[in-house]
C-alpha positions in Angstrom: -2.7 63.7 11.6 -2.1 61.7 15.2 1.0 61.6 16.1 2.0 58.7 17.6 4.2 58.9 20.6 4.0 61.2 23.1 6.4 64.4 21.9 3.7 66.6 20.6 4.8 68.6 17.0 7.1 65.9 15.5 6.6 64.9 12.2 5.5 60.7 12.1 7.0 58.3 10.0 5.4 54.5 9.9 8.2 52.4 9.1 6.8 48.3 7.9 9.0 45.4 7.5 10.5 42.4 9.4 11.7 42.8 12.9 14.5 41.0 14.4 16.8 40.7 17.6 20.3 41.6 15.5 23.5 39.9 17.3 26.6 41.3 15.9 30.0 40.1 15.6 32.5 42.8 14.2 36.5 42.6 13.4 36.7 38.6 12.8 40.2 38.0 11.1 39.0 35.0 8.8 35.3 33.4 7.9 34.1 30.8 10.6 35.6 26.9 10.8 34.2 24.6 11.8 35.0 23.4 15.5 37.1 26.5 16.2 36.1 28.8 18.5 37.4 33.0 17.3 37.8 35.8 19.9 36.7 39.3 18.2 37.3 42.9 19.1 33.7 44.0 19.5 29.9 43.3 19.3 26.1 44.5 19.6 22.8 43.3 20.1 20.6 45.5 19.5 16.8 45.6 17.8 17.2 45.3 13.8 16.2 45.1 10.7 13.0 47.1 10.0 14.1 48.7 13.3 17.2 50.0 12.3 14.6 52.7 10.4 12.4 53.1 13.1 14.9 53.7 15.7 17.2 56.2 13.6 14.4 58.1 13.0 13.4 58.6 16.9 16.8 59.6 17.6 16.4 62.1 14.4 13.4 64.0 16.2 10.4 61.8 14.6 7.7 60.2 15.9 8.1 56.7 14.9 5.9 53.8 15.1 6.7 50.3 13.8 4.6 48.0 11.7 5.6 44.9 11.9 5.5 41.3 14.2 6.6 41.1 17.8 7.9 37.8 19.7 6.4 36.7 22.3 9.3 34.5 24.3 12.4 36.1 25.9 14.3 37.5 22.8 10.5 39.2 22.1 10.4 40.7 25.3 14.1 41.9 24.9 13.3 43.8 21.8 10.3 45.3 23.3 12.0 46.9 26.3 14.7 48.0 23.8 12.2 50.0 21.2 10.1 51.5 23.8 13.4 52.9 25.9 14.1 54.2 21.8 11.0 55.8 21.8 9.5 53.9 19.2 5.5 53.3 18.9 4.9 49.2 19.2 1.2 49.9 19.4 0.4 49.0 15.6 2.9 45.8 15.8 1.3 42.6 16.1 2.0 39.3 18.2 4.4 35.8 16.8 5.1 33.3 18.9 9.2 33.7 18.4 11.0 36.8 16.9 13.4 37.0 14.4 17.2 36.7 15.3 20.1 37.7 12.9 23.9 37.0 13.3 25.6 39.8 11.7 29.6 39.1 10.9 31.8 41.4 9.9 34.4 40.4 7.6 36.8 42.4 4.9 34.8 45.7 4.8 31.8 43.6 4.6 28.9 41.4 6.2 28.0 37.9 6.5 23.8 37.3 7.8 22.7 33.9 9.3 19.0 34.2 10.6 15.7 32.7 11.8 12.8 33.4 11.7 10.4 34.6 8.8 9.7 37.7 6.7 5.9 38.0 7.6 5.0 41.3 7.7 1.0 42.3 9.0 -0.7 44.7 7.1 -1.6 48.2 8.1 -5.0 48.4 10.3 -8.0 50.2 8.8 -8.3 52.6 11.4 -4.6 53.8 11.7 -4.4 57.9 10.4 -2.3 58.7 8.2 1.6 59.7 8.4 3.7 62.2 7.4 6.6 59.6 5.8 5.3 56.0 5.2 8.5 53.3 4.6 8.5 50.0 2.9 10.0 47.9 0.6 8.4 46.9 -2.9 6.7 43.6 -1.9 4.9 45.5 0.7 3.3 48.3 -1.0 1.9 46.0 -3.4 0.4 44.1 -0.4 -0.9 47.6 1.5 -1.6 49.0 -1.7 -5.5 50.2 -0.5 -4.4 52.0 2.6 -1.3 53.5 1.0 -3.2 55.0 -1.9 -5.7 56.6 1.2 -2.8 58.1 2.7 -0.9 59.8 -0.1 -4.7 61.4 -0.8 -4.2 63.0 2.6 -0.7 64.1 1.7 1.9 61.0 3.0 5.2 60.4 1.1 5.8 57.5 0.3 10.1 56.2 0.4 10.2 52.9 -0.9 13.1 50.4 -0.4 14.2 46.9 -1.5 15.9 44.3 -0.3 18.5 41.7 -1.7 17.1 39.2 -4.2 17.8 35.5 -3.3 16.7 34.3 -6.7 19.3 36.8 -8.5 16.0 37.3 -11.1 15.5 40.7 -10.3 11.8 40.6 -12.3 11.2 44.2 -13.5 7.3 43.1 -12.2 8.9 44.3 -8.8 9.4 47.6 -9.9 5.5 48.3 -10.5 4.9 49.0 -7.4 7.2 52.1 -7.6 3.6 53.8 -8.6 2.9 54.0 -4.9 5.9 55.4 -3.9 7.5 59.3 -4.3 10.9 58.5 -3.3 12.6 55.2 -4.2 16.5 54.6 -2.5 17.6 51.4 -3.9 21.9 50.9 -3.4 23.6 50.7 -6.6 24.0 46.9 -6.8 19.8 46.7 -6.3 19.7 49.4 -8.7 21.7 48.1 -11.8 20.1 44.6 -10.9 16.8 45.8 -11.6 18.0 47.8 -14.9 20.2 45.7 -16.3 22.5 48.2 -16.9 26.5 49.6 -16.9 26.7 52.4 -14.7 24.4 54.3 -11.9 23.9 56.8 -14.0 21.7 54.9 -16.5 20.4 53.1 -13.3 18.8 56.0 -11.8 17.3 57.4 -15.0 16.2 54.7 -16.1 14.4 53.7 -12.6 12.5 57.7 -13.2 10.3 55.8 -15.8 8.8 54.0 -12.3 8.8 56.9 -10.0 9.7 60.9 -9.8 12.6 60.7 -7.3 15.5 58.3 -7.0 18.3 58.3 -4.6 20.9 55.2 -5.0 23.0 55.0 -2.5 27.1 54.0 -3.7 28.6 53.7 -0.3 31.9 55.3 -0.6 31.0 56.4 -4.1 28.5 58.9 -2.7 24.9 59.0 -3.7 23.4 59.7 -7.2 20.1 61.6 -7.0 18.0 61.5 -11.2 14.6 63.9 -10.9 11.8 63.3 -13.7 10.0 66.6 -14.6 7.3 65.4 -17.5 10.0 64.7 -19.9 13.3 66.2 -18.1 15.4 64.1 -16.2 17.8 65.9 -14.0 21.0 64.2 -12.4 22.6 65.3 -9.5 26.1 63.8 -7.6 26.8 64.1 -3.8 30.2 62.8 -3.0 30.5 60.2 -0.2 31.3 61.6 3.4 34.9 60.2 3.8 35.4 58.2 7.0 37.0 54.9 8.5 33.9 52.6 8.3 34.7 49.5 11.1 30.5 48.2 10.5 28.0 48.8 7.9 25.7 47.6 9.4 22.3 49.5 9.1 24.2 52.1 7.1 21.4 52.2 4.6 18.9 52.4 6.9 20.4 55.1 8.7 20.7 57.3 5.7 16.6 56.7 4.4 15.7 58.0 8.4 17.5 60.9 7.7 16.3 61.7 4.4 12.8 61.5 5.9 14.1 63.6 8.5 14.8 66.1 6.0 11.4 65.2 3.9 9.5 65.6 6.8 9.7 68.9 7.7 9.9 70.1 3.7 13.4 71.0 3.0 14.8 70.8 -0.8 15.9 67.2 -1.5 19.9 68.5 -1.6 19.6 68.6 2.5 17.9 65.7 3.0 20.3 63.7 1.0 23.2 65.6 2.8 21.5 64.8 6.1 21.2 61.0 5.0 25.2 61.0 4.5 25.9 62.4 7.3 23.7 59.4 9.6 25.0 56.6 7.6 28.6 58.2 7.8 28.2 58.2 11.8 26.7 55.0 11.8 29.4 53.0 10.0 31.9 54.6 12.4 30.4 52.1 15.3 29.4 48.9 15.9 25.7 47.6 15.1 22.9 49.1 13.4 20.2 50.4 15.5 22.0 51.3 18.5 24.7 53.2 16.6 21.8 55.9 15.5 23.0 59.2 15.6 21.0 62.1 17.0 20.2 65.5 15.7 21.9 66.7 18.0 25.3 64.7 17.8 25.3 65.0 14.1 25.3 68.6 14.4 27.9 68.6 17.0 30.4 66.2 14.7 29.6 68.5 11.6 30.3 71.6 13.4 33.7 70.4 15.1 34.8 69.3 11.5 35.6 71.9 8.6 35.6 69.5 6.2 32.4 68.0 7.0 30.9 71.6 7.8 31.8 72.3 4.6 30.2 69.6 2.7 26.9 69.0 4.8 26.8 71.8 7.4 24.6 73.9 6.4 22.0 71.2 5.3 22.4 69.6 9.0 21.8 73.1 10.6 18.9 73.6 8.5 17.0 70.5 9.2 17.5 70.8 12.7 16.2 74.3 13.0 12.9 73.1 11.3 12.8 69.9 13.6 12.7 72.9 16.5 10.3 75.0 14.9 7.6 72.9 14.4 7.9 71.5 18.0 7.1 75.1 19.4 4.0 75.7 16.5 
């Protein structure tokens, strides 16, 4: 396999989806009025969207490349100079004439989005080898399906995720595509959406009838992990990693990087998932999404000055991490 930036030994992860230049607005004490101006406590701008991926896996220890489309005026050139100082391969992204930009506001414990742009995504090039991890939402692996189905032949897993449905349909159609996936990591509100059912737990078995492995993500209900064997559907529960959240935004994201992370370099799923927890519990404790990636090597710093968290997700952390370093120095 080519690896795609310059840190020889690292796994590669192709992450495809819309690009933006994310703006966000965090601690606003009421929802916008019109005419008044409000002072907040803190904001970000920072590359997002299909970036928040990309960049959390970088920081991680992957090589990561982007495919995806690229402006061409000033907020283009912005996120350009951004991604590459992340270490994140723009080679395969291809040219617009204006990039995306998102307003994120946070409100309550939650977010508010207001955004230009458009959710064209290019497909992969013929020539491009394949990856270790490919990520990308349903739509897309339906659209890619011919060079996907080429590079799980030469051994890629493929993570698939979804986005919120405007249309509030939630057509089960969507869900076919899960036969070019190995992993899918819907949250729980995407999850029961798609289902039509009660509880997470019918969610994610249910889901198994698409594809082997899902991981729904509850926020600070933890994460709910159902396995398909032939016939045999194991469950498993990881409680949430308790901290004061102030942004969620790129939360998600940050916890599929580091379950490639873990994927990557072949641990069992338990560590990956732990090591997912453990970058989205990070990220919610800072403003923005990309730029509030955590590294390897913070996470295992936090983990290790906290016995409660060493407790829960040390070992799984540690693990990864050693792994990373071993197969730089193969």
């Amino acid at each position: 396999m080519r690896h795609v930036t310059h840190r020889r030994g690292r796994p590669t992860v192709y992450v495809a989806g819309s690009l933006f230049l994310d703006i966000v607005m965090c601690g606003l004490k009421h929802a916008p009025r019109a005419g008044e101006e409000q002072w907040v406590g803190g904001s970000g701008v920072s590359p997002g969207g299909v970036a928040n991926q990309a960049v959390a896996c970088s920081r991680l220890g992957l090589n990561s490349a982007l495919i995806t489309y690229l402006g061409l005026d000033r907020p283009g050139s912005w996120v350009r100079e951004m991604l590459t100082d992340e270490r994140v391969d723009i080679s395969f992204a291809e040219d617009t004439e204006r990039q995306n930009i998102t307003v994120s506001l946070v409100l309550d414990e939650d977010r508010a989005f207001t955004t230009h742009g458009n959710e064209d995504v290019p497909l992969p090039q013929d020539d491009v080898d394949p990856p270790t991890i490919f990520i990308a939402s349903l739509p897309y692996l339906i659209r890619a399906e011919t060079q996907i189905a080429r590079w799980r032949e030469a051994g890629t897993l493929v993570i698939a995720d979804t986005g919120w449905d405007p249309t509030g349909e939630w057509p089960h159609e969507h869900l076919d595509a899960l036969r070019l996936a190995d992993v899918f990591v819907p949250n729980c509100a995407e999850a029961q959406h798609y289902t039509r059912t009660l509880t997470i737990e019918q969610a994610a078995a249910a889901l198994t009838a698409y594809v082997p492995t899902v991981v729904v993500t509850c926020g600070a209900q933890g994460v709910h992990v159902a396995r398909r064997d032939d016939d045999n559907i194991a469950d498993m529960a990881f409680p949430a990693v308790d901290v004061d959240a102030i942004d969620t935004t790129g939360a998600g994201d940050a916890f599929s990087a580091g379950l490639a992370a873990g994927l990557s370099v072949g641990v069992p799923l338990t560590d990956a998932v732990h090591l997912g927890q453990c970058a989205a519990a990070w990220t919610v404790c800072r403003i923005g999404g990309s730029s509030a990636a955590p590294t390897m090597d913070e996470l295992v710093n936090w983990v290790e000055a906290d016995d409660r968290l060493h407790a829960l997700v040390g070992e799984s952390v540690r693990t990864i991490q050693s792994r990373l370093d071993s197969v730089m120095t193969q």
